[in-house]
Short mmCIF file of the C-alpha atoms (twelve columns), coordinates in Angstrom:
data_MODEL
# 
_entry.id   MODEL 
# 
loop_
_atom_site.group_PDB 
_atom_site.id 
_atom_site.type_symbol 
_atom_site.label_atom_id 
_atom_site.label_alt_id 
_atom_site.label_comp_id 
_atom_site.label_asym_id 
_atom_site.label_seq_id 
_atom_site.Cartn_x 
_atom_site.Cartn_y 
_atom_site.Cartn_z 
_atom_site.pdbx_PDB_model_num 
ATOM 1   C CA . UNK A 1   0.000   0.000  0.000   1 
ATOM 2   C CA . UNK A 2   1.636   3.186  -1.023  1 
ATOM 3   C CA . UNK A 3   2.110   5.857  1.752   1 
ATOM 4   C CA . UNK A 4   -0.483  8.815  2.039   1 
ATOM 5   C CA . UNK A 5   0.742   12.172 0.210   1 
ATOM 6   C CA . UNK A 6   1.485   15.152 2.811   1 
ATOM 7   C CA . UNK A 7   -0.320  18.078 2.723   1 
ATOM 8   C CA . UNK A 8   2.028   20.820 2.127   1 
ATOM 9   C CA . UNK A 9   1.651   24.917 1.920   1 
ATOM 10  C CA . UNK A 10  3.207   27.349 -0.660  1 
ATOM 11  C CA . UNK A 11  5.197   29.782 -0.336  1 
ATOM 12  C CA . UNK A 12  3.071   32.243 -3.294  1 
ATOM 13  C CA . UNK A 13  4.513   35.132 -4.910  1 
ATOM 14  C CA . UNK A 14  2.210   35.427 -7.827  1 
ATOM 15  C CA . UNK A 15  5.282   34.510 -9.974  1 
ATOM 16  C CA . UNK A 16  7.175   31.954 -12.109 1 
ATOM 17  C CA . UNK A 17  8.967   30.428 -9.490  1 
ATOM 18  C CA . UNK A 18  6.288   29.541 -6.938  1 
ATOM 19  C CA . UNK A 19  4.585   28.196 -10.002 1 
ATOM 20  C CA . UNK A 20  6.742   25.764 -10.988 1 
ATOM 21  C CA . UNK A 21  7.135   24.849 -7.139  1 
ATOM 22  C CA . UNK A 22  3.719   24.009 -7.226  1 
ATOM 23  C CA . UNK A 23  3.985   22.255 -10.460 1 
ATOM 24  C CA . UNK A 24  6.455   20.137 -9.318  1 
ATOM 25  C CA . UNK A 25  5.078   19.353 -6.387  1 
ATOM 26  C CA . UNK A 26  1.988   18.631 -7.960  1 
ATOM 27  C CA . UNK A 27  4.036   15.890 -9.928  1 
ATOM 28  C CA . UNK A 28  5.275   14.234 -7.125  1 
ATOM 29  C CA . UNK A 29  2.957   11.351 -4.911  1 
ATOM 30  C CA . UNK A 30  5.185   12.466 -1.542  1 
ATOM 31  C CA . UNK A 31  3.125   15.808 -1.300  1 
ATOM 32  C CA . UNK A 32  -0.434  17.282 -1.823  1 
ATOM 33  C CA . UNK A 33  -0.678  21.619 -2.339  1 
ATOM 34  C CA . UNK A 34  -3.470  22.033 0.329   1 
ATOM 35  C CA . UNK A 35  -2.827  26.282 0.594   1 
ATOM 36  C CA . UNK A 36  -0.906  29.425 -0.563  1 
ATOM 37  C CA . UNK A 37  0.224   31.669 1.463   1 
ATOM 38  C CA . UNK A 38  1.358   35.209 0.521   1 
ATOM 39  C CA . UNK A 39  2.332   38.212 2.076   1 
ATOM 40  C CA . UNK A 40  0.338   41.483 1.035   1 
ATOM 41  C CA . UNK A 41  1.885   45.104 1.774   1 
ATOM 42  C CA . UNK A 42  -1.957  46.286 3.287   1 
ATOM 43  C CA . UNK A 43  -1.193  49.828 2.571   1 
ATOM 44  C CA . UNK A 44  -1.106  48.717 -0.968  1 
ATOM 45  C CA . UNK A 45  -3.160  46.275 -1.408  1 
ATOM 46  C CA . UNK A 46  -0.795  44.269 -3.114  1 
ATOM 47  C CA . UNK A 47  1.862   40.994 -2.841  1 
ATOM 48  C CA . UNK A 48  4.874   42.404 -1.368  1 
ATOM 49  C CA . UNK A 49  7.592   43.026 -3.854  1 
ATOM 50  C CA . UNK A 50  6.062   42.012 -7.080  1 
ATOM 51  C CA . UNK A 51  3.245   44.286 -6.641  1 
ATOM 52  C CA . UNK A 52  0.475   42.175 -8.011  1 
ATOM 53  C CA . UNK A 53  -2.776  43.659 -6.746  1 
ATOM 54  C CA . UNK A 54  -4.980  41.313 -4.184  1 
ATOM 55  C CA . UNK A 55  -7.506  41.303 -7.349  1 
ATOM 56  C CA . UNK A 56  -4.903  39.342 -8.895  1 
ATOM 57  C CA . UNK A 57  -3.852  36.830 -6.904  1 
ATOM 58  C CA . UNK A 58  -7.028  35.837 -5.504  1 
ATOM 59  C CA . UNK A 59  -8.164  35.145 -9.204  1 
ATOM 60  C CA . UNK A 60  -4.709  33.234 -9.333  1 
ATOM 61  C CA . UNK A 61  -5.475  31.198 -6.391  1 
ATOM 62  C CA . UNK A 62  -9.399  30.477 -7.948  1 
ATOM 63  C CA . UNK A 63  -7.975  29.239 -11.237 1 
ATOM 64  C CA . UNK A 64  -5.238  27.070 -9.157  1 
ATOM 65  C CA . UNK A 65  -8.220  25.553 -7.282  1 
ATOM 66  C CA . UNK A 66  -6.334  26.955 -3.342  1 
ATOM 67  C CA . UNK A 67  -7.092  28.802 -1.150  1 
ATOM 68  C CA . UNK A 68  -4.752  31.147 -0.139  1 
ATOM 69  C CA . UNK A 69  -3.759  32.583 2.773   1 
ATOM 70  C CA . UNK A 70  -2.502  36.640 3.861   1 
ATOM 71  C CA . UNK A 71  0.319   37.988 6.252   1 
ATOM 72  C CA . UNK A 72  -0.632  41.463 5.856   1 
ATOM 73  C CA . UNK A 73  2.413   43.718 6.747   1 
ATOM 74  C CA . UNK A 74  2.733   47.460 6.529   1 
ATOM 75  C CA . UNK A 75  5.338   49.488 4.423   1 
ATOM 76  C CA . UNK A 76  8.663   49.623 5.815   1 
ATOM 77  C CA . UNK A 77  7.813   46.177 7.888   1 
ATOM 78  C CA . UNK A 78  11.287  45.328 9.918   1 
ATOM 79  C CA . UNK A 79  11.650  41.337 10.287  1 
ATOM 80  C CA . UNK A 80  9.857   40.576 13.261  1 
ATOM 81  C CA . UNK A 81  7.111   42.018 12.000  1 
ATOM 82  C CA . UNK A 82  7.295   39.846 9.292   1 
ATOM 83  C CA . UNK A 83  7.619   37.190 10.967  1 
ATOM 84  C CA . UNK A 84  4.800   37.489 13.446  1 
ATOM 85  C CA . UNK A 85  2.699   38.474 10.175  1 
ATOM 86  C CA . UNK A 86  4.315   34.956 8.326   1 
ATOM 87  C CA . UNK A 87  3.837   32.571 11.755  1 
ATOM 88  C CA . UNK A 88  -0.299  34.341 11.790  1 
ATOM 89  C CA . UNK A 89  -0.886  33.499 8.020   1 
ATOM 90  C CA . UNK A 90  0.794   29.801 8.907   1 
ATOM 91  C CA . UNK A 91  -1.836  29.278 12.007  1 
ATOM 92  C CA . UNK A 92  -4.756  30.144 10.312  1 
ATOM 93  C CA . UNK A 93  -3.882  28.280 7.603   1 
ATOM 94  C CA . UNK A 94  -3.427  25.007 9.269   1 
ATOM 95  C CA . UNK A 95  -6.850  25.612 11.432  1 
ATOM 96  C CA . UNK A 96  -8.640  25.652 7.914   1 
ATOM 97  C CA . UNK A 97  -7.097  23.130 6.393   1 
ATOM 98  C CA . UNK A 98  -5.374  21.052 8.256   1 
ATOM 99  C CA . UNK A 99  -2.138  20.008 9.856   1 
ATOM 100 C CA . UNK A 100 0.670   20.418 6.798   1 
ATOM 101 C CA . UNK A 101 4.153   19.027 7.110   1 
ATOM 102 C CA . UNK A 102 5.849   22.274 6.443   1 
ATOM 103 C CA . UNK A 103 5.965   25.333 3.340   1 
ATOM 104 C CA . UNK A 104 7.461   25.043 0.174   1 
ATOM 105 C CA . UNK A 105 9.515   27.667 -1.213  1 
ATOM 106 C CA . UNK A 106 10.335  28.684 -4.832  1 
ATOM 107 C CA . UNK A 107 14.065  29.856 -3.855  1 
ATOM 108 C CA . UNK A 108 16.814  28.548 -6.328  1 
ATOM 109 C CA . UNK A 109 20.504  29.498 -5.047  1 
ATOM 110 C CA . UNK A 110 20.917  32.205 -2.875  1 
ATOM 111 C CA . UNK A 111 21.936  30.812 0.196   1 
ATOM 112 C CA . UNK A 112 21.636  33.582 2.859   1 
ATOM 113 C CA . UNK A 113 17.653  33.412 1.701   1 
ATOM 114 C CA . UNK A 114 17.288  30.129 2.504   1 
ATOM 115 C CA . UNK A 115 19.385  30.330 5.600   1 
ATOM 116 C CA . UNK A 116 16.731  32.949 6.997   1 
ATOM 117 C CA . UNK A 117 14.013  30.421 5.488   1 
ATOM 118 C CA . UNK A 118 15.472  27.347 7.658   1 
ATOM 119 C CA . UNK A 119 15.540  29.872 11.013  1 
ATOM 120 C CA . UNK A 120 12.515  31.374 10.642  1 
ATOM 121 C CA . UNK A 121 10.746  27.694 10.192  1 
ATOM 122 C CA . UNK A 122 12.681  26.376 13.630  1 
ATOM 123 C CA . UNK A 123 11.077  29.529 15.238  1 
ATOM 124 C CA . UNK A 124 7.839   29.188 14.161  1 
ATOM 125 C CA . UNK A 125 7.742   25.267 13.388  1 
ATOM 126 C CA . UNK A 126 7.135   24.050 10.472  1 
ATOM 127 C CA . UNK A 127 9.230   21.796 8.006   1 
ATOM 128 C CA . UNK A 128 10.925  24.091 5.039   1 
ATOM 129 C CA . UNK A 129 10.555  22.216 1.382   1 
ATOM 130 C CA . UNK A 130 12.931  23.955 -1.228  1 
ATOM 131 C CA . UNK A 131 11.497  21.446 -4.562  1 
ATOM 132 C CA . UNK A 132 13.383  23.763 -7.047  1 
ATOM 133 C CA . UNK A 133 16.549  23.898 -5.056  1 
ATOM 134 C CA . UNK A 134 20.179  24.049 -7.196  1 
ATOM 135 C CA . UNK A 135 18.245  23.696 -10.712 1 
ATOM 136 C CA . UNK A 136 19.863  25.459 -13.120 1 
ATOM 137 C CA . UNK A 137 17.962  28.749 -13.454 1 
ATOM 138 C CA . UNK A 138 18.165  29.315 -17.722 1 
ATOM 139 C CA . UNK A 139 16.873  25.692 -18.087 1 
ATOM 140 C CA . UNK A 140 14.035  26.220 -15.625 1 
ATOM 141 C CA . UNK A 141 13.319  29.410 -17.414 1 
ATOM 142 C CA . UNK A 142 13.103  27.208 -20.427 1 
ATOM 143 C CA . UNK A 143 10.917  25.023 -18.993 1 
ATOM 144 C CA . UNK A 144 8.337   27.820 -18.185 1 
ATOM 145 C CA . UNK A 145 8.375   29.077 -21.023 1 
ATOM 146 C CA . UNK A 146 8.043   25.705 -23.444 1 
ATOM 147 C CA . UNK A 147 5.679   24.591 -20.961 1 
ATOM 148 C CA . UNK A 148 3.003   27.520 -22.452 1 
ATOM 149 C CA . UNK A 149 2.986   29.395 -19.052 1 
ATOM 150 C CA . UNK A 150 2.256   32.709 -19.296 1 
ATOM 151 C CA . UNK A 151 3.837   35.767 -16.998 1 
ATOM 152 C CA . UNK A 152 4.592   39.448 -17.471 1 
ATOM 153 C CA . UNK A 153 7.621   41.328 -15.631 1 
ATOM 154 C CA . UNK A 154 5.547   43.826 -12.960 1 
ATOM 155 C CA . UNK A 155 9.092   44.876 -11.140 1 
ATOM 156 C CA . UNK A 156 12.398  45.377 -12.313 1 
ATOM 157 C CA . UNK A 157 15.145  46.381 -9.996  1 
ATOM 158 C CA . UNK A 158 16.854  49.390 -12.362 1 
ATOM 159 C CA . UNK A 159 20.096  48.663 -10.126 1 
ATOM 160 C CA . UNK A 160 20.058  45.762 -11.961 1 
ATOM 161 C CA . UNK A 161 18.085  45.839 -15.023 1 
ATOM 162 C CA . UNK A 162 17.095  48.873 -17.338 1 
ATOM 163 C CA . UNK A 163 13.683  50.001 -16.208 1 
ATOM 164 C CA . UNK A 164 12.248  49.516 -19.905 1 
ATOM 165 C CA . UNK A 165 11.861  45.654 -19.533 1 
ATOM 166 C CA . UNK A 166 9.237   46.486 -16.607 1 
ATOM 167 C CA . UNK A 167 5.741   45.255 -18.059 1 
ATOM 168 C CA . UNK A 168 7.388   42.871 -20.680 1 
ATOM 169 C CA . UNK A 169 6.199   39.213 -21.281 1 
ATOM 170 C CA . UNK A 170 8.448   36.742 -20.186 1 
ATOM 171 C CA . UNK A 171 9.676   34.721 -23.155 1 
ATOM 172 C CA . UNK A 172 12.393  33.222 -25.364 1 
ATOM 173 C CA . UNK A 173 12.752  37.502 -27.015 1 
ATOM 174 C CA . UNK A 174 12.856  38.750 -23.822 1 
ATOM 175 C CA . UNK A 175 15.560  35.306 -22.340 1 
ATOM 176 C CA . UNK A 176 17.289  36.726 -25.468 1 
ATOM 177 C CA . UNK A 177 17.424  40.588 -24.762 1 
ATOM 178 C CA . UNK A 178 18.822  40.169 -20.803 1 
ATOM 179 C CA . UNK A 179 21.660  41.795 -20.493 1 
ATOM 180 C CA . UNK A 180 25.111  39.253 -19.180 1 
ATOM 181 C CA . UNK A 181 24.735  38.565 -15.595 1 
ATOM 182 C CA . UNK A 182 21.132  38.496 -15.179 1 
ATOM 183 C CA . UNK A 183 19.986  35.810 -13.489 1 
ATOM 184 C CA . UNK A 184 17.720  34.406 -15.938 1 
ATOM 185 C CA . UNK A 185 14.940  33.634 -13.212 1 
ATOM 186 C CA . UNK A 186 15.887  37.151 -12.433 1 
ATOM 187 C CA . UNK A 187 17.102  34.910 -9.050  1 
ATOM 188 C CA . UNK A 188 19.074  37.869 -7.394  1 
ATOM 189 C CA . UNK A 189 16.046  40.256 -7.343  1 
ATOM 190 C CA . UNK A 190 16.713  41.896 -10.369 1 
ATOM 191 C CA . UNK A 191 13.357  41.284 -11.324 1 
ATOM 192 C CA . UNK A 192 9.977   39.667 -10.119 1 
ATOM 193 C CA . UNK A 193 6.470   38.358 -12.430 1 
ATOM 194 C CA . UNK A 194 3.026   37.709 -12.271 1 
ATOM 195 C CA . UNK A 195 2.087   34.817 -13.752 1 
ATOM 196 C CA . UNK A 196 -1.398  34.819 -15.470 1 
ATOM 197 C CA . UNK A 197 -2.020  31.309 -17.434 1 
ATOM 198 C CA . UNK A 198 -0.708  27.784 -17.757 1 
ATOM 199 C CA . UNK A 199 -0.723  24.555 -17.217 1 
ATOM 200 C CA . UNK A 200 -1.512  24.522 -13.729 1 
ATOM 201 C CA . UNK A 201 -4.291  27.125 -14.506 1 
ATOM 202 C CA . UNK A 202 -8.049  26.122 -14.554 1 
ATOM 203 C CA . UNK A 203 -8.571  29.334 -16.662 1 
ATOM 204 C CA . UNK A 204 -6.449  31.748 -18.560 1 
ATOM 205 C CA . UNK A 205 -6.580  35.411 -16.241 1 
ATOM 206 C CA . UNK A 206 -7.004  38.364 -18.818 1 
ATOM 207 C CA . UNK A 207 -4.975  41.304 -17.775 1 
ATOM 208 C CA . UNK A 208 -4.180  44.753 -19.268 1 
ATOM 209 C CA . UNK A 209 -1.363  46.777 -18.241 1 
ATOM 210 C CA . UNK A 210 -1.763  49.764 -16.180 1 
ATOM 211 C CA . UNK A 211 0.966   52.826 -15.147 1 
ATOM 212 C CA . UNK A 212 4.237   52.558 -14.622 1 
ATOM 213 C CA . UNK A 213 5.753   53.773 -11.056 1 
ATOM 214 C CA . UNK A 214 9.053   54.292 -9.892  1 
ATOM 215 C CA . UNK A 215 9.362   53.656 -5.805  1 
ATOM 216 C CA . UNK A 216 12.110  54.491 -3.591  1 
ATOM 217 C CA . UNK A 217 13.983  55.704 -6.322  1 
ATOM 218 C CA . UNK A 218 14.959  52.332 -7.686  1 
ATOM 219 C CA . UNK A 219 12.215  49.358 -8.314  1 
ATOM 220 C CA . UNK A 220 10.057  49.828 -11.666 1 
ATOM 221 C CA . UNK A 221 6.624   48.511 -11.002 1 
ATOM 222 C CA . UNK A 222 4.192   47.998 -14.194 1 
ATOM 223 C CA . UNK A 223 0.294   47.583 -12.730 1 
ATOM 224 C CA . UNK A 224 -1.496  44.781 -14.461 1 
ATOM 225 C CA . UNK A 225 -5.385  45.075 -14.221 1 
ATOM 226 C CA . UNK A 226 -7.855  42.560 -14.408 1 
ATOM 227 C CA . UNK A 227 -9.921  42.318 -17.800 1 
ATOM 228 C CA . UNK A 228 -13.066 40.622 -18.692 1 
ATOM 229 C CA . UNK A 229 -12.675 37.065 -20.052 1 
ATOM 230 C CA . UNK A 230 -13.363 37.410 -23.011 1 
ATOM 231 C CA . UNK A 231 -11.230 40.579 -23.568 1 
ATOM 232 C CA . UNK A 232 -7.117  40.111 -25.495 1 
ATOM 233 C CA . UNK A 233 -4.483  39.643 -23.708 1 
ATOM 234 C CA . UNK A 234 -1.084  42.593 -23.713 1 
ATOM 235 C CA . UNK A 235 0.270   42.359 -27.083 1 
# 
């Protein structure tokens, strides 16, 4: 008799790397998705960093068939706050659905990150799950893209990237167009996505893009606004 999948949470950005977490994971009998959890910047009503309104990801987490689960934080946020916000979002999460075994994370390399991961999960108790973990970040992007997935670029980090790629489709043209040592995942922060159809995707989101905003002199964000069905996608 096999052994009973374990109900695991993600770790949701909105983005290309949590999705192919939870496509992977998806693909493997060890673990079951059960939840997302994200954190949201309340001020702004939007996913911390990548800047995807709540509109957004809640129709992300319909068409993904989870539900998902908020740490609301406020601007500026230090780390405990974070974490107090993070270890909230995990406790109601496992009163509505259920004892998990831990959170799954879309990180790729960067040590430090999942250093802070591996503490903060001690502290607040829960298992840390990194399915992506030392992949090679061009073939992943790849693999997103041949897979039919697709994501648009709502934050570029114009330390790192020029701000004109903010709003951009990520594909093979734009793979093509990054500059030498860009992380192709953009895995170093130099830039973040929203991901709006694929295979893991019940239905295809519609978006249109909105204004472009610089904040804290540095990080381009590009809005992306929810459309009617049967409206055309950004050309």
């Amino acid at each position: 008799m096999e052994p009973m999948p374990k109900a695991v949470l993600l770790a949701w950005s909105g983005g290309k790397d949590s999705t192919l977490a939870l496509a992977h994971l998806r693909r493997t009998p060890e673990h079951r998705v059960v939840g997302l959890l994200t954190t949201v910047t309340s001020a702004y009503d939007r996913i911390s960093m990548h800047g995807i309104r709540r509109t957004i990801l809640r129709a992300q987490a319909t068409a993904l068939g989870l539900p998902v689960f908020e740490a609301a934080l406020l601007p500026g946020a230090d780390n405990a706050e974070y974490e107090a916000a993070w270890a909230g979002a995990f406790q109601e999460a496992t009163a509505t659905v259920g004892p998990t075994c831990g959170i799954a994370f879309g990180d790729l390399f960067l040590e430090e990150i999942r250093q802070f991961r591996e503490a903060q999960a001690r502290r607040t108790g829960y298992l840390p799950l990194f399915p992506l973990w030392g992949r090679d970040t061009r073939e992943l992007a790849l693999e997103f893209i041949q897979a039919g997935y697709e994501a648009y670029l709502t934050c570029v980090d114009t330390t790192q990237l020029a701000a004109e790629f903010t709003g951009r489709r990520f594909d093979q043209r734009l793979l093509s167009d990054l500059p030498a040592g860009v992380d192709p995942c953009g895995e170093r922060g130099e830039f973040h996505t929203c991901v709006v159809a694929g295979p893991e995707f019940e239905a295809a989101l519609r978006v249109r893009r909105g204004e472009r905003v610089r904040r804290d002199e540095r990080f381009e964000y590009c809005d992306l606004l929810l459309e009617d069905p049967t409206s055309r996608p950004p050309s």
